[in-house]
C-alpha positions in Angstrom: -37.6 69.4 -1.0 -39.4 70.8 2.3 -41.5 68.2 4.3 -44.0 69.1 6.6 -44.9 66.8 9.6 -48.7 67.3 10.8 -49.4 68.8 7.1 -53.2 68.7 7.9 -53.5 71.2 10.7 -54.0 75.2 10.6 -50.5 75.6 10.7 -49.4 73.2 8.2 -52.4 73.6 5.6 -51.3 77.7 5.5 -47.4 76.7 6.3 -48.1 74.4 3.1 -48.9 77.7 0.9 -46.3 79.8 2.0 -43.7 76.9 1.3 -44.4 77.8 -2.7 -42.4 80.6 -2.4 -39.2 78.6 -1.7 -39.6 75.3 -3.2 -41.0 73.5 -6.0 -41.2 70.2 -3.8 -43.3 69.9 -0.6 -44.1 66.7 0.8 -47.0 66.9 3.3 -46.8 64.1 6.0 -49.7 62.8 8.0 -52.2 60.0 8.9 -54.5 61.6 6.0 -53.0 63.9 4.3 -54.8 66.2 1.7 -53.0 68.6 -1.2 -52.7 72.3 -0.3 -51.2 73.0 -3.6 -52.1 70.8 -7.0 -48.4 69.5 -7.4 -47.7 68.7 -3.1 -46.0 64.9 -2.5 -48.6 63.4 -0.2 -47.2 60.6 2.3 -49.4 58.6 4.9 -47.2 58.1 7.9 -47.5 57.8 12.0 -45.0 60.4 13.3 -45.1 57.8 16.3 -43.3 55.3 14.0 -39.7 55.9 13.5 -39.5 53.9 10.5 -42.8 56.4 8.8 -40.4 59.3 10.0 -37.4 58.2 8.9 -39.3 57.5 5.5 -41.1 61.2 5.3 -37.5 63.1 6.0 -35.8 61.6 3.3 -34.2 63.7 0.7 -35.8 66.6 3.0 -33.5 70.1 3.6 -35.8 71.3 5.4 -38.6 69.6 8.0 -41.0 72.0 9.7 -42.7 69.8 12.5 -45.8 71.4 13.2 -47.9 68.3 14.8 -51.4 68.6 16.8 -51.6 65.9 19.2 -55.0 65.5 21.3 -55.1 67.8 23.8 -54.4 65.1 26.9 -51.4 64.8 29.2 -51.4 61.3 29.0 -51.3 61.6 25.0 -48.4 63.9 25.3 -46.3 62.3 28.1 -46.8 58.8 25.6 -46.4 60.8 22.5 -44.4 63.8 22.5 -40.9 63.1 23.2 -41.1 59.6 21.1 -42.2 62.0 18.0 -39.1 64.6 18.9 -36.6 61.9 19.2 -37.7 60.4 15.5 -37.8 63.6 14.2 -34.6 64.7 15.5 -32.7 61.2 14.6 -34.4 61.6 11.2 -33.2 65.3 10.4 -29.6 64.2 11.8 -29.3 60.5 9.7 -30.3 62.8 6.4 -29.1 66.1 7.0 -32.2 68.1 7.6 -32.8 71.1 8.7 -35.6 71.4 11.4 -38.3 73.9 11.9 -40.3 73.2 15.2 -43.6 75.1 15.3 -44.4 75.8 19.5 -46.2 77.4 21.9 -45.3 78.7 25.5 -46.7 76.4 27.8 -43.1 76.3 29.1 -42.8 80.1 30.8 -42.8 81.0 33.9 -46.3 82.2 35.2 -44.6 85.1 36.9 -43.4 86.3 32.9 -45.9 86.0 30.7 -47.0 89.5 31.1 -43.9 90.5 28.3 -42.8 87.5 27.0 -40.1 87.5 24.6 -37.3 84.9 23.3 -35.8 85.3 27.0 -38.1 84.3 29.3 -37.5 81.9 31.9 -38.3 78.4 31.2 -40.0 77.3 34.7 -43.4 75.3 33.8 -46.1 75.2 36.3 -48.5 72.9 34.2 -47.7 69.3 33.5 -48.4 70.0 29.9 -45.6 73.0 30.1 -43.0 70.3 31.6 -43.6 68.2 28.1 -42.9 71.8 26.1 -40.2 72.3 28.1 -38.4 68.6 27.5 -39.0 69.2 23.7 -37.2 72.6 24.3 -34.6 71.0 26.1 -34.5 68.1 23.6 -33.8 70.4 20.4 -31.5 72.6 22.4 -29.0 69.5 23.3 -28.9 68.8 19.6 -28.1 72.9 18.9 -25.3 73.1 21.7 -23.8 69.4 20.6 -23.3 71.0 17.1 -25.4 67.5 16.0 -28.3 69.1 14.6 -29.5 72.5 12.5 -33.0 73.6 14.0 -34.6 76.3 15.3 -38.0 76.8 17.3 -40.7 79.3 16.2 -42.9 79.9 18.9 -46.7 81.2 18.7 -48.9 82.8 21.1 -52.3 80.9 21.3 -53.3 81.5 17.9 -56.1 82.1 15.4 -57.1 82.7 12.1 -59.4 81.7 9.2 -61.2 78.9 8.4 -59.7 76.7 11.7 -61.3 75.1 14.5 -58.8 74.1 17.1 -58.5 77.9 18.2 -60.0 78.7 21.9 -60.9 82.2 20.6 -62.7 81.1 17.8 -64.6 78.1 19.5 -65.9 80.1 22.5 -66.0 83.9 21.3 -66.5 83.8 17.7 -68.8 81.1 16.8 -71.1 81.9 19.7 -71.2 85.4 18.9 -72.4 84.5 15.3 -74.6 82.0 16.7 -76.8 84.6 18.7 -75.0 83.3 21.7 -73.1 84.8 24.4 -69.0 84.9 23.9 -67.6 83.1 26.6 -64.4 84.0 28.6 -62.3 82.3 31.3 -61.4 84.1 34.9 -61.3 87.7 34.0 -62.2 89.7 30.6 -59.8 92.6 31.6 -56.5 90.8 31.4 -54.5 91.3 28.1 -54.6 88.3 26.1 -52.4 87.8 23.1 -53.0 86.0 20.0 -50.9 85.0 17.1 -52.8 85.3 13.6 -52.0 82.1 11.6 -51.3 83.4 8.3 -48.4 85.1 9.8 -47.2 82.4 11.9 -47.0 80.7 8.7 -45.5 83.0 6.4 -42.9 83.9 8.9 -42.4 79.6 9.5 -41.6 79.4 6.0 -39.2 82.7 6.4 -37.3 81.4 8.9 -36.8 77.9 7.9 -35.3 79.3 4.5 -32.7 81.8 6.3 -29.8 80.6 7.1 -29.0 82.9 10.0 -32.5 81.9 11.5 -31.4 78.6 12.7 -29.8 77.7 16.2 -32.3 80.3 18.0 -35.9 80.6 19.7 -37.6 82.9 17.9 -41.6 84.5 18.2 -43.7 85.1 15.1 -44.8 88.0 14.6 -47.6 88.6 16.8 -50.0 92.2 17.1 -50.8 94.0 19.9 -52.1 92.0 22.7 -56.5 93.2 23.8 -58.2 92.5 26.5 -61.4 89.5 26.8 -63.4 92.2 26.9 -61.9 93.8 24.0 -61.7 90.7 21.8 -65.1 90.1 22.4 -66.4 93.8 21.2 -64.1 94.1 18.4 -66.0 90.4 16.7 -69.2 91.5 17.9 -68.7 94.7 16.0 -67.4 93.0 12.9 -70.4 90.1 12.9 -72.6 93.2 13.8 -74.0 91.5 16.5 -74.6 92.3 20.3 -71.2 92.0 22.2 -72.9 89.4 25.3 -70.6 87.6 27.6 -70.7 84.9 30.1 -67.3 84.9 32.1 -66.6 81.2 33.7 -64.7 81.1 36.8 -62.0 78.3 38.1 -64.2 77.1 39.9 -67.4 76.4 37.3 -64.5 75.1 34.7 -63.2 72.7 37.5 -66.8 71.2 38.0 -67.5 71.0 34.2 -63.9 69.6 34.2 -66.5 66.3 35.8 -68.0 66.2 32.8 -66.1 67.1 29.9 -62.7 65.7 28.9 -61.3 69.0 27.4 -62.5 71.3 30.2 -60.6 68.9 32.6 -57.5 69.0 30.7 -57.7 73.0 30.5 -58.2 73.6 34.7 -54.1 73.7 34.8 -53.8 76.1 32.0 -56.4 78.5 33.6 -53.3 80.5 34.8 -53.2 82.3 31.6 -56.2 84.0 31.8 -55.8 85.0 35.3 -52.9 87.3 34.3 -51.9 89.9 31.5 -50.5 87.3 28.3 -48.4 89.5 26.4 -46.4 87.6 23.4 -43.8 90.0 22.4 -42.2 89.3 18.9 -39.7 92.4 18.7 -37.2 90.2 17.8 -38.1 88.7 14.9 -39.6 92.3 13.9 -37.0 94.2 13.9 -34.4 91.6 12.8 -36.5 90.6 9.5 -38.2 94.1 9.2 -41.3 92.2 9.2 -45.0 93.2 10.9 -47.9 90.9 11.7 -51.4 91.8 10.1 -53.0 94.7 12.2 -55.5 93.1 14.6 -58.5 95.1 13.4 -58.0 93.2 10.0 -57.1 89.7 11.0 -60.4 90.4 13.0 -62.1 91.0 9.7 -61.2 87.9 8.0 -61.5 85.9 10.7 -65.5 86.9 10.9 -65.8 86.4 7.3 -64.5 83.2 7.7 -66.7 81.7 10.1 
């Protein structure tokens, strides 16, 4: 059996389909969870709770955590690590393998122009210090010889038919809206994205290889475009005109005043003052595998929206 904690986000809805392939038993963990496929194990549980963990990773071999917390620091200095540690003491009381979806919050600024498996972990966000303690935390477990796991880490990510992506929220909704695609800092920095069917597929890949675990490794992730270029390539696919309102630090700071998510966002802003290139050449050449060419993960995106 394969259990997924957080089963009802983008990752763990397409994570959930991909799983088929492999297994015959999924079990889909969450405060609501909903089938993906007709014959998925559905288990309410509180990944907060170590007694709903302990409960969900039973009879597991593998666990993929892929959980979505609210996007606030407080949340995730409260939150975070006490989900890690039950998932962690979970996987090690029933011999579980675990698969922990990430992002890379936890670079260094000064990298993120090529980032691969090797970049330096150096935060300069108070939500990258959290990424980097659960990096830390799984990493102890790996070098103790206490725990099988890896960490497959995404770019920021989106895909079909999801509505916690940034791209999608601000550029492609607008856009089909009649409205103008909005962009943060600069639209002529290189920003990568990671296309969630393939952080999925490859998240079901790797947690069924054997030789995957005890690493870092990126999913596969296409070439990385500029705002600018993001913007005209969904324009052109929603055949719509490609208008754009860029917001500086300083406008997001003062609607930070206003608005709960734009105040949690200032101390990310770093990433779009700067090229963000997500390099998965490791994973690519290793698995001989490709993400989906952006022009068509463009395509379906648009259709989906």
């Amino acid at each position: 059996m394969q259990v997924i904690l957080g089963a009802g986000g983008a990752i763990g809805k397409e994570l959930a389909r991909e799983l088929k392939n492999y297994t015959d038993t999924i079990r889909l963990v969450s405060r609501n969870p909903q089938k993906v496929n007709t014959d998925d194990e559905l288990l309410v549980a509180d990944v907060c709770s170590k007694s709903d963990v302990d409960r969900a990773v039973a009879g597991a071999g593998v666990v993929y955590l892929t959980v979505g917390l609210k996007y606030s620091i407080k949340e995730w200095k409260s939150k975070w690590p006490l989900v890690m540690r039950n998932t962690i003491d979970a996987c090690k009381k029933h011999n579980s393998k675990l698969v922990f979806f990430d992002n890379i919050y936890m670079y260094n600024p000064e990298e993120l122009q090529s980032m691969t498996e090797e970049t330096e972990i150096r935060p300069c966000s108070k939500k990258g210090a959290i990424r980097a303690q659960l990096h830390q935390m799984i990493m102890d477990e790996i070098e103790s010889d206490q725990l099988q796991a890896l960490i497959a880490r995404s770019a920021d990510f989106y895909g079909p038919n999801i509505n916690n992506s940034v791209l999608i929220e601000t550029v492609v909704k607008n856009l089909k809206a009649g409205k103008k695609a909005n962009w943060f800092c600069s639209i002529h920095y290189k920003h990568s994205y990671t296309y969630t069917p393939d952080a999925a597929k490859a998240c079901a890949f790797l947690g069924n290889t054997e030789s995957a675990f005890q690493q870092v490794w990126h999913l596969p992730t296409a070439e990385a475009l500029t705002g600018k270029e993001w913007i005209e390539a969904f324009a052109k696919e929603l055949d719509v005109p490609a208008k754009k309102m860029v917001a500086s630090k300083f406008v997001i700071r003062l609607m930070g005043l206003f608005n709960s998510i734009m105040k949690e966002f200032v101390e990310m802003l770093y990433q779009y003052d700067r090229d963000y290139v997500f390099k998965s050449t490791k994973m690519e050449e290793t698995f001989d595998t490709k993400p989906t060419p952006t022009q068509e993960a463009i395509r379906k995106v648009a259709r989906s929206v």
